[in-house]
C-alpha positions in Angstrom: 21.6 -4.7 1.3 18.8 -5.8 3.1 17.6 -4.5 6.8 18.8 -6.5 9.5 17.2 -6.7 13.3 20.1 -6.1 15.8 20.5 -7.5 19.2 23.5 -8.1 21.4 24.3 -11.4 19.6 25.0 -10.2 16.7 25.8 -6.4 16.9 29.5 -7.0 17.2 29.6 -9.0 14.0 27.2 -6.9 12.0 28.5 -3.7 13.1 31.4 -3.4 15.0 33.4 -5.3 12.8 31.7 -4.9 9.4 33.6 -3.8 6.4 31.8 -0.8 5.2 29.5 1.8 7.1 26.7 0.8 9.2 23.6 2.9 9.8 21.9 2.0 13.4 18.6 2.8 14.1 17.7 2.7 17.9 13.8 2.5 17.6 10.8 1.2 19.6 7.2 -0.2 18.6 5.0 1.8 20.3 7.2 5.4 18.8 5.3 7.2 16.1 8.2 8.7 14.4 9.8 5.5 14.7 7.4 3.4 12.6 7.5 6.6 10.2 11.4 6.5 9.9 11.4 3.0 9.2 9.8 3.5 5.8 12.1 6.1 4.9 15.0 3.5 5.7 13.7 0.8 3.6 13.8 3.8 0.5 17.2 4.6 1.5 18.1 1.0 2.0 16.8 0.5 -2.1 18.8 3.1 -2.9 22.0 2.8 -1.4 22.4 -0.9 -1.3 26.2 -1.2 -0.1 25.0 0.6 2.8 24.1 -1.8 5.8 20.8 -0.8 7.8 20.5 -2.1 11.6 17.7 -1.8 13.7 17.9 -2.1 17.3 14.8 -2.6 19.1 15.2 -0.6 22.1 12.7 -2.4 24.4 14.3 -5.6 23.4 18.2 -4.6 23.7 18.0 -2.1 26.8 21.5 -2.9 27.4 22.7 -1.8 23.7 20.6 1.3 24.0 22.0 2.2 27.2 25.8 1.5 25.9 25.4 4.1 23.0 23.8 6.2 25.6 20.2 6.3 23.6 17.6 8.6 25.7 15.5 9.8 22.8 14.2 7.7 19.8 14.4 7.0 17.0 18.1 7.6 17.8 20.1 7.0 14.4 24.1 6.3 14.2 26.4 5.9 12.0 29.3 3.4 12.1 32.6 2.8 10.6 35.3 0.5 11.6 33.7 0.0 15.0 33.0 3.7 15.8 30.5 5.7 16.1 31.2 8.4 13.2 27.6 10.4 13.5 25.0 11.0 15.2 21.1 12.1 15.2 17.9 11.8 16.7 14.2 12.4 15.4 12.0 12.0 12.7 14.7 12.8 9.2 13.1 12.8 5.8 15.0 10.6 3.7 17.1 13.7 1.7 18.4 14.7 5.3 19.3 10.7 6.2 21.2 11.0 2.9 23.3 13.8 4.3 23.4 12.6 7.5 25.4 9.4 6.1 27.0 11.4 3.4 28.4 14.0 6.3 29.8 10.7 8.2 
């Protein structure tokens, strides 16, 4: 499944109410690790396909990142049926993103 940008038109429908789990990324332009985790995802994305990726710009969607109470970045979540199942923050290499949505 493809990548899809999230913002607060669209986050209830492509995550809240989606039918499978939802990985959120919380991430910014001008982070470092963010533009370094963003790779991984796209690897992860390849190889777990009925997995949905969102990213959430954070300067964009201040008011989403401030709902899910996001004060470090990139700020990673996982979602299923509308709630928030995991949580994590930081640069994660793509075996411990794995896990992380395994563990969820």
């Amino acid at each position: 499944m493809a990548i899809i940008k999230g913002n607060a038109d669209n986050f209830e429908t492509e995550v809240l109410k989606a039918d499978g789990p939802v990985l959120v990324d919380f991430w910014a332009e001008w982070c470092g690790p963010c533009q370094m985790i963003a790779k991984v995802l796209e690897e992860v994305s390849a190889e777990r396909p009925e997995l949905k990726i969102c990213k959430v710009n954070t300067g964009e969607e201040m008011a989403l990142a401030q709902q899910y109470n996001v004060q470090y970045i990139p700020f990673l979540l996982v979602f299923k049926k509308g709630e928030v199942v995991n949580k994590i923050t930081g640069f994660q290499s793509k075996e411990e993103i794995l896990q992380f949505i395994d563990e969820a």
